[in-house]
VMD Tcl script that draws the C-alpha trace (Angstrom):
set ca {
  {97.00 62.96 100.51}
  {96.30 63.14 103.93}
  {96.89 67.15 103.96}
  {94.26 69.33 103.79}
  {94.04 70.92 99.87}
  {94.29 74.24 99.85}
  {93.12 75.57 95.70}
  {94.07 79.12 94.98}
  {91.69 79.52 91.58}
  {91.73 83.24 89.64}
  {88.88 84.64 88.29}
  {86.73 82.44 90.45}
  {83.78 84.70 91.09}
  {81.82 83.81 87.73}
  {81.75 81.65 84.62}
  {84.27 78.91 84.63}
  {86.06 80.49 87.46}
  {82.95 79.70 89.72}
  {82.33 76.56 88.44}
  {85.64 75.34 89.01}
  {85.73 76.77 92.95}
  {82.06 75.10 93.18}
  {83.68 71.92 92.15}
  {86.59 71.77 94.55}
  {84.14 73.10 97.55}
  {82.08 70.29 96.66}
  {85.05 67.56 96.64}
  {86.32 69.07 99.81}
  {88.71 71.51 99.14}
  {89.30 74.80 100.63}
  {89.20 77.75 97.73}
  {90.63 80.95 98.00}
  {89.38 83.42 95.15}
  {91.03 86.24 93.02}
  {89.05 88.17 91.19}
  {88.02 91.81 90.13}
  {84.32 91.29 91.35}
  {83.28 90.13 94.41}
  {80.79 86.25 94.13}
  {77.48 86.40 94.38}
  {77.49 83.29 96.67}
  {79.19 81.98 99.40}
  {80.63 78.59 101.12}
  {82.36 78.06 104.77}
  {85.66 77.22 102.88}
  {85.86 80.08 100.66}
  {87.96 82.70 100.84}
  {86.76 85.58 98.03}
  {90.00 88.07 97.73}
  {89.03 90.99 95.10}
  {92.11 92.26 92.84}
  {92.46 93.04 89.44}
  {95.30 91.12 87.98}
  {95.61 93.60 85.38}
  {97.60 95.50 87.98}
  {100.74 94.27 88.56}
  {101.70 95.57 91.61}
  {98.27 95.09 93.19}
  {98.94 91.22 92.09}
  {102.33 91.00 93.38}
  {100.85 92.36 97.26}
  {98.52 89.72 96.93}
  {100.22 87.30 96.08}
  {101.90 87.50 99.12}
  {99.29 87.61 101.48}
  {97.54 84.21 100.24}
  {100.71 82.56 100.84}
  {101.15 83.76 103.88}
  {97.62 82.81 104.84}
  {97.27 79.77 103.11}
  {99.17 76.18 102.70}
  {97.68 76.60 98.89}
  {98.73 73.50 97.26}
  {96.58 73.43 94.19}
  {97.38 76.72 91.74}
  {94.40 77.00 88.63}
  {95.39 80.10 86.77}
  {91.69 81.07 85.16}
  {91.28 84.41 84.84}
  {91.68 85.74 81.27}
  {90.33 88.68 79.02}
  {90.14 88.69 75.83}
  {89.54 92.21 74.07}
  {89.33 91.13 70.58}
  {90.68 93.56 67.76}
  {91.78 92.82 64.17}
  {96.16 93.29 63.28}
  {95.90 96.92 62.77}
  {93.74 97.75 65.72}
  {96.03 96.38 68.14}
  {97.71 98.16 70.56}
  {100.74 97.19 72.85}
  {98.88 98.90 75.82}
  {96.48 95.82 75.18}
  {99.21 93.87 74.46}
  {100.77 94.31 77.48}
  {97.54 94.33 79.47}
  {97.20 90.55 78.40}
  {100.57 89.40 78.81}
  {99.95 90.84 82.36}
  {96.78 88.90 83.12}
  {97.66 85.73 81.32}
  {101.57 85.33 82.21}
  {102.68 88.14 84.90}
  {100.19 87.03 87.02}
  {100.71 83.40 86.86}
  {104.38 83.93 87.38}
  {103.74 86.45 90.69}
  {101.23 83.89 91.68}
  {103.06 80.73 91.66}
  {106.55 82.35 93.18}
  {104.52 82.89 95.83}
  {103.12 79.73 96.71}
  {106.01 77.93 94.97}
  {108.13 77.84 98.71}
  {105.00 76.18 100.16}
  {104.50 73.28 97.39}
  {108.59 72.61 97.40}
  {108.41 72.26 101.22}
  {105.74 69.95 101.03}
  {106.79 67.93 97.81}
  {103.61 68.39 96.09}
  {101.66 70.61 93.89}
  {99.07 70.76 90.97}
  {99.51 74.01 88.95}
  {96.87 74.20 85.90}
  {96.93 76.92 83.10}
  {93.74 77.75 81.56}
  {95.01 78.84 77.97}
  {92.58 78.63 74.49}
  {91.86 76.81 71.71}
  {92.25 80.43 70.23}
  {96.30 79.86 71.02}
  {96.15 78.43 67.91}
  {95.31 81.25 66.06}
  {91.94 82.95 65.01}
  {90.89 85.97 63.19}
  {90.81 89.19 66.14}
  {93.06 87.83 68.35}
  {96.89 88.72 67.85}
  {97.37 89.61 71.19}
  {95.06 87.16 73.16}
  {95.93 84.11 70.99}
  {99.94 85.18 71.40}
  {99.80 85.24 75.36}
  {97.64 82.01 75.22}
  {100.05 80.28 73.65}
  {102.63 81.66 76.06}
  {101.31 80.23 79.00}
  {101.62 76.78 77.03}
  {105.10 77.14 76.75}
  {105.39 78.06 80.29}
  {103.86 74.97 81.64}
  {105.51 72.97 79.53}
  {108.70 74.62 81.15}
  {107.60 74.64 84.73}
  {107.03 71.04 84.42}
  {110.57 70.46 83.65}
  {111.51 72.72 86.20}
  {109.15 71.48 89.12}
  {108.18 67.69 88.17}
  {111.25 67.08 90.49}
  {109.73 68.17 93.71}
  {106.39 66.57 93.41}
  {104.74 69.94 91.67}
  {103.16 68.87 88.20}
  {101.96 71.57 85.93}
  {99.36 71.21 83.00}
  {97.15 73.69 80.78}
  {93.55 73.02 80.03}
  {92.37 74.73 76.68}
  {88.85 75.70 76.13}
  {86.98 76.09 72.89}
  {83.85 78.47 72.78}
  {82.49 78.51 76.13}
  {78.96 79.70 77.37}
  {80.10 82.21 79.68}
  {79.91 86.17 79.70}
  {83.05 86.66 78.20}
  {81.69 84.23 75.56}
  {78.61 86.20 75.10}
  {80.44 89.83 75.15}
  {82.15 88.70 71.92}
  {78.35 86.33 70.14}
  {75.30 87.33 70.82}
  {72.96 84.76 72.43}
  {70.55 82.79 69.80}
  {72.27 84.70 67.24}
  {72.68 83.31 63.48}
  {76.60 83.85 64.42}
  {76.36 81.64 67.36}
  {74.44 78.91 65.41}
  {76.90 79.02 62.58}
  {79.06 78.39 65.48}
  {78.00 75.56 67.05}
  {77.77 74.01 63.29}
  {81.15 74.34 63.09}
  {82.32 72.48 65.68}
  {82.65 68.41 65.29}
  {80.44 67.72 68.02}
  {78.04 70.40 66.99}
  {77.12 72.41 70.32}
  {79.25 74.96 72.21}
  {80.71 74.56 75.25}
  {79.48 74.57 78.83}
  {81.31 75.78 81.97}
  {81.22 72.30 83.46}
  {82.91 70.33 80.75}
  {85.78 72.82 81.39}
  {85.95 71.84 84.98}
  {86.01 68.23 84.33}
  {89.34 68.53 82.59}
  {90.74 70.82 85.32}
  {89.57 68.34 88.06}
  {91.54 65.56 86.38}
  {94.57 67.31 86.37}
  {94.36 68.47 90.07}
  {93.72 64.89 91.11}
  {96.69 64.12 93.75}
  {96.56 60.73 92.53}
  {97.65 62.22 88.89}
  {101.55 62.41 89.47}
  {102.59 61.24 86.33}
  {100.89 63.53 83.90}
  {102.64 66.84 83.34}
  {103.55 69.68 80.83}
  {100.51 68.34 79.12}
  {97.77 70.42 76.88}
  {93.91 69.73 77.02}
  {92.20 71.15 74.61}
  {88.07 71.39 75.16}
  {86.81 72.23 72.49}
  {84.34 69.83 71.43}
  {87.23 69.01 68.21}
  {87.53 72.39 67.30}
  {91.53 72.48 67.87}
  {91.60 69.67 65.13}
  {90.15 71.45 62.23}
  {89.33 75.42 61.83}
  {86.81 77.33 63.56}
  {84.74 80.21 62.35}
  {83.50 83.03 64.67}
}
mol new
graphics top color blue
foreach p $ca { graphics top sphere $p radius 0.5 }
foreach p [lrange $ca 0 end-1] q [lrange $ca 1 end] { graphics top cylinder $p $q radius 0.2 }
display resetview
């Protein structure tokens, strides 16, 4: 495309988030940022924007101004939490909180920047769900609205494939990030057990995440859509022990 690419990325201030923005900066993109906590770095063609998605309303107000502000025509949906708690610890506070963060937001998000991408015929929307959509131990709520934002995209495709706009969801395994090391403890027996689970025998790196969402924001990539990539190093083939 001759246009200049405009990536609105959430959670973009650390872990995969960061990596991803890095990525884009780096291939010539300009990044506009949502997330809680401000970066700790800083480019010419990023935009940081500090909300917490948790709040719907605060969300919504954004949402607006970025596409006011910006021709965004790249949407990566990456922020996430995952507050891990066994059946009968659950709340639907937390419940709710998630399906905020992993689905309200995405939704306010993209009918915001969805006038934009139909005007100009073209659009890459990408999902960051879990390998954990496919159910794990602790994770009734997180693993439920992961596997609602796969059913989204798979709907949004439908929906937007028509005006140029394809929409795809990349699905991490175990990732070294802080989220990842909130939950496993660094050199830990757990986290070794861990990585011996997994086919390829090693966890996850940020990077290897953003090689999966780079391929689906690829403007050449128009006829892959409504698609699921898990990264999980073969974990989403067999089961996985945390």
């Amino acid at each position: 495309m001759s246009e200049k690419l405009v990536a609105l990325v959430t959670g973009g201030s650390a872990g995969i988030g960061a990596d991803i923005c890095k990525r884009m900066l780096e291939d010539g993109y300009e990044v506009v940022s949502l997330a809680r906590r401000a970066p700790d770095w800083t480019h010419p063609r990023f935009t940081s924007v500090q909300v917490d998605l948790l709040d719907a309303t605060a969300t919504e107000e954004v949402a607006q101004q970025v596409a006011r502000d910006f021709p965004v025509s790249h949407f990566i949906h990456n922020a996430g939490v995952i507050w891990p708690k066994l059946l009968g610890e659950v709340s639907l506070d937390e419940l709710q909180g998630l399906t905020q963060i992993h689905l309200g937001a995405a939704i306010s998000l993209m009918q915001a920047v969805l006038p934009g991408m139909s005007e100009r015929q073209f659009g890459r929307v990408v999902l960051m769900s879990s390998r954990g959509a496919l159910g794990l131990p602790t994770r009734s709520a997180y693993s439920a609205t992961k596997a609602g934002m796969i059913g989204m995209a798979r709907t949004w495709a439908l929906e937007l494939g028509p005006r140029g706009i394809t929409v795809n969801v990349v699905a991490p395994g175990p990732i070294q990030t802080d989220m990842y090391y909130a939950v496993i403890e660094a050199g830990s027996e757990r986290e070794k057990n861990l990585a011996a689970s997994i086919p390829v025998r090693r966890v996850g790196r940020a990077d290897d995440v953003t090689r999966a969402v780079m391929f689906f924001a690829d403007p050449a990539n128009s006829f892959v859509t409504g698609q699921t990539l898990y990264v999980c190093g073969g974990a989403s083939v067999g089961s996985l022990t945390l």
